[in-house]
SERO-4910 file (N, C-alpha, C, O; in steps of 0.05 Angstrom, whole numbers):
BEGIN
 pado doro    nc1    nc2    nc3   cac1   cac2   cac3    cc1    cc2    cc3    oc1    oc2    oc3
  Unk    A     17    -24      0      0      0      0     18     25      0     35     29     17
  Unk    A     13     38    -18     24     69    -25     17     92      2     -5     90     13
  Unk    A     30    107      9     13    122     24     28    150     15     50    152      5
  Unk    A      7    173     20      6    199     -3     29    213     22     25    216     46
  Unk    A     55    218      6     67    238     27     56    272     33     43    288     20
  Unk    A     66    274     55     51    295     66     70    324     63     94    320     67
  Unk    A     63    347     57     65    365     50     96    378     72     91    379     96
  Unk    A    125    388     66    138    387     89    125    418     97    120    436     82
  Unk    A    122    416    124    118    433    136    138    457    143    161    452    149
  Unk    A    126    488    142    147    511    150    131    524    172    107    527    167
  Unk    A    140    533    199    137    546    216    145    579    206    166    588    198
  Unk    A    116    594    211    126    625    209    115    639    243     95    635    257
  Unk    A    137    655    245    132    673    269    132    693    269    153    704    262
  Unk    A    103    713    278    108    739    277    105    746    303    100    730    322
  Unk    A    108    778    305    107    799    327     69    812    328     75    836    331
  Unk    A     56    812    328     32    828    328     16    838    356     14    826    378
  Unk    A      8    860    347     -5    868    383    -26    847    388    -38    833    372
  Unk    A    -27    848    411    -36    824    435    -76    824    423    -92    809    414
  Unk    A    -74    857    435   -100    866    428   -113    853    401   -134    839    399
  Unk    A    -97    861    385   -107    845    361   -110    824    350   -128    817    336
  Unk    A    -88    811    359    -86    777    358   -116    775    365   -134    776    348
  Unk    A   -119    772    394   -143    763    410   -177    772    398   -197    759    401
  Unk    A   -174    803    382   -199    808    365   -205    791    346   -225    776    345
  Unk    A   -185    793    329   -176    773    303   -198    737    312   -218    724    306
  Unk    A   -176    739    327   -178    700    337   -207    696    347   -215    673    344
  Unk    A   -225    713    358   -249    713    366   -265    713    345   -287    702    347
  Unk    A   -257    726    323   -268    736    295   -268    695    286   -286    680    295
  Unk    A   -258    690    278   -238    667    270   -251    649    275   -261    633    259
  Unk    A   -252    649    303   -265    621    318   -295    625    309   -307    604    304
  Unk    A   -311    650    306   -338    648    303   -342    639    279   -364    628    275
  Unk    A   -330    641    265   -324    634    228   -315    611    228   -306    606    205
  Unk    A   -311    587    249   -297    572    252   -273    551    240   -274    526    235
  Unk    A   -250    573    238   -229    579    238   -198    578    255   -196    595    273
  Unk    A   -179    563    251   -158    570    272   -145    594    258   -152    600    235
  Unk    A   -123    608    272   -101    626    260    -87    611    243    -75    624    226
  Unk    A    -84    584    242    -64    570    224    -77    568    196    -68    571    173
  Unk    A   -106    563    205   -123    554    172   -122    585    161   -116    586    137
  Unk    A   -126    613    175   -135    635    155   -107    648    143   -109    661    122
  Unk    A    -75    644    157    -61    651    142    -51    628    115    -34    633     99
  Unk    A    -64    605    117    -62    580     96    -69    600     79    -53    613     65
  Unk    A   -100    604     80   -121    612     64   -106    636     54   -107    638     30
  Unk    A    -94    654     66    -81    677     51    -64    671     32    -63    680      9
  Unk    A    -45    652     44    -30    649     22    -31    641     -1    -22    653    -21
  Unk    A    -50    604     -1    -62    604    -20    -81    625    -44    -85    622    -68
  Unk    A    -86    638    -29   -105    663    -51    -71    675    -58    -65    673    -82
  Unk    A    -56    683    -46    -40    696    -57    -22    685    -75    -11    705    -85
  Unk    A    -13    668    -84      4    633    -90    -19    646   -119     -9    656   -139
  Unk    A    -58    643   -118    -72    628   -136    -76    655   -154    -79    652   -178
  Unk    A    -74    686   -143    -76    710   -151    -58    716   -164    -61    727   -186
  Unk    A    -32    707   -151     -8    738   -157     -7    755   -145     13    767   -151
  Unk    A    -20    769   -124    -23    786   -111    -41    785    -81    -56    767    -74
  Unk    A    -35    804    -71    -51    806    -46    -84    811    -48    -94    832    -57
  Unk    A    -98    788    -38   -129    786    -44   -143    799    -34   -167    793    -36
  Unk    A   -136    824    -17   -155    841    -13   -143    868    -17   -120    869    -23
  Unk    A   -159    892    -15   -148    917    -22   -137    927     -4   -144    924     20
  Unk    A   -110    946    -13   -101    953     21    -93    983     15    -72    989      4
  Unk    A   -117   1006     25   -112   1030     29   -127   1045     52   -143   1035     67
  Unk    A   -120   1067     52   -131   1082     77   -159   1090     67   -168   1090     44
  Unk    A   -167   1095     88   -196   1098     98   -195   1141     99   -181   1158    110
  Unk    A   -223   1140     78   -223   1177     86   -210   1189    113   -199   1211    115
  Unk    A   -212   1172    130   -210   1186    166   -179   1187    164   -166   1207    165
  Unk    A   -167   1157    159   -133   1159    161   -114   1178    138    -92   1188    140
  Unk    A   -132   1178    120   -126   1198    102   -126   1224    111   -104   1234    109
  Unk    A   -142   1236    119   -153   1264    137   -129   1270    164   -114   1289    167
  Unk    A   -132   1251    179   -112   1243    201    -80   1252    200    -67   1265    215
  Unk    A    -72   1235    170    -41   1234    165    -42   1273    155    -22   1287    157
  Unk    A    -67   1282    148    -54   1307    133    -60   1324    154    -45   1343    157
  Unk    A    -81   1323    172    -72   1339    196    -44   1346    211    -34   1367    220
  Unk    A    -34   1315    209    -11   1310    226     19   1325    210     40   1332    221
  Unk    A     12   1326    186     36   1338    159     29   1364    167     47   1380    172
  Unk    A     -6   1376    168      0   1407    174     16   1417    202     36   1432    204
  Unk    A      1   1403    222     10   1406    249     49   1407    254     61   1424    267
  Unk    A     60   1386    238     81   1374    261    103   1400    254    127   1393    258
  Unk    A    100   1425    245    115   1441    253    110   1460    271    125   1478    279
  Unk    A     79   1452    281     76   1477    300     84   1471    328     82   1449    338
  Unk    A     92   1491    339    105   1497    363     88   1484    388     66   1494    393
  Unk    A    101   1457    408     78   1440    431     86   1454    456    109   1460    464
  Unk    A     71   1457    463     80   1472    497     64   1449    515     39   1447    515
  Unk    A     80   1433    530     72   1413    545     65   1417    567     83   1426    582
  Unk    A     50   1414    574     25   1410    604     32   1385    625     23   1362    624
  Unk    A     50   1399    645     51   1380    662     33   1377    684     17   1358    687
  Unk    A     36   1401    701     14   1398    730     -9   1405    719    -11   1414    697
  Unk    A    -34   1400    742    -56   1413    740    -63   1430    739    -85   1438    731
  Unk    A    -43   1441    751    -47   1480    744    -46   1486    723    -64   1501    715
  Unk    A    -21   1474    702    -11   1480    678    -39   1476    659    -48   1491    642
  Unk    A    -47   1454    668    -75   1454    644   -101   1468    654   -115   1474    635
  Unk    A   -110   1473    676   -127   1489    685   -124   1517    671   -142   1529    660
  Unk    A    -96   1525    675    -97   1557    667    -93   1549    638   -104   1566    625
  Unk    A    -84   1533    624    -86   1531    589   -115   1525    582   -122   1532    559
  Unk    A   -134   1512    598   -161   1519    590   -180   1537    590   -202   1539    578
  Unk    A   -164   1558    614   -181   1579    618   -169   1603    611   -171   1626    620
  Unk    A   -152   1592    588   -139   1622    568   -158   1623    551   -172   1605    541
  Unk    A   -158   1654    545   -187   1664    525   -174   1656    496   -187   1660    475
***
């Protein structure tokens, strides 16, 4: 009897916030899903595409966000330590 060899296996390790892991994985499990089957699934789409299977850009808000932050980051921060410091910076006219 022949038996079908099995695929050699690669271990990948990433870094990702905790927070998200655990949203993600809750997502996952209700879709019932491990973390091992949905990055399969990515890859395979990606392997069957050529490319990355979903779209990856910013959102109006992060768009808006990043150009606030390009107008802002030359203006001058005056940092608020005590309570005083922000009391009297809120009750400047």
């Amino acid at each position: 009897m022949k038996t079908k060899n099995k695929a050699e296996k690669s271990r990948i390790q990433i870094g990702i916030d905790k927070e998200l892991k655990e949203n993600a994985e809750l997502v996952l499990e209700e879709l019932g899903l491990t973390p091992t089957t949905a990055i399969t699934i990515l890859y395979k789409q990606v392997v069957a595409r050529g490319e990355f299977p979903v779209a990856i850009k910013l959102s109006e808000a992060e768009k808006h966000a990043i150009q606030l932050l390009q107008l802002t980051k030359n203006q001058p921060v005056k940092e608020l330590v005590t309570d005083s410091e922000i009391e009297e910076w809120l009750n400047e006219d």
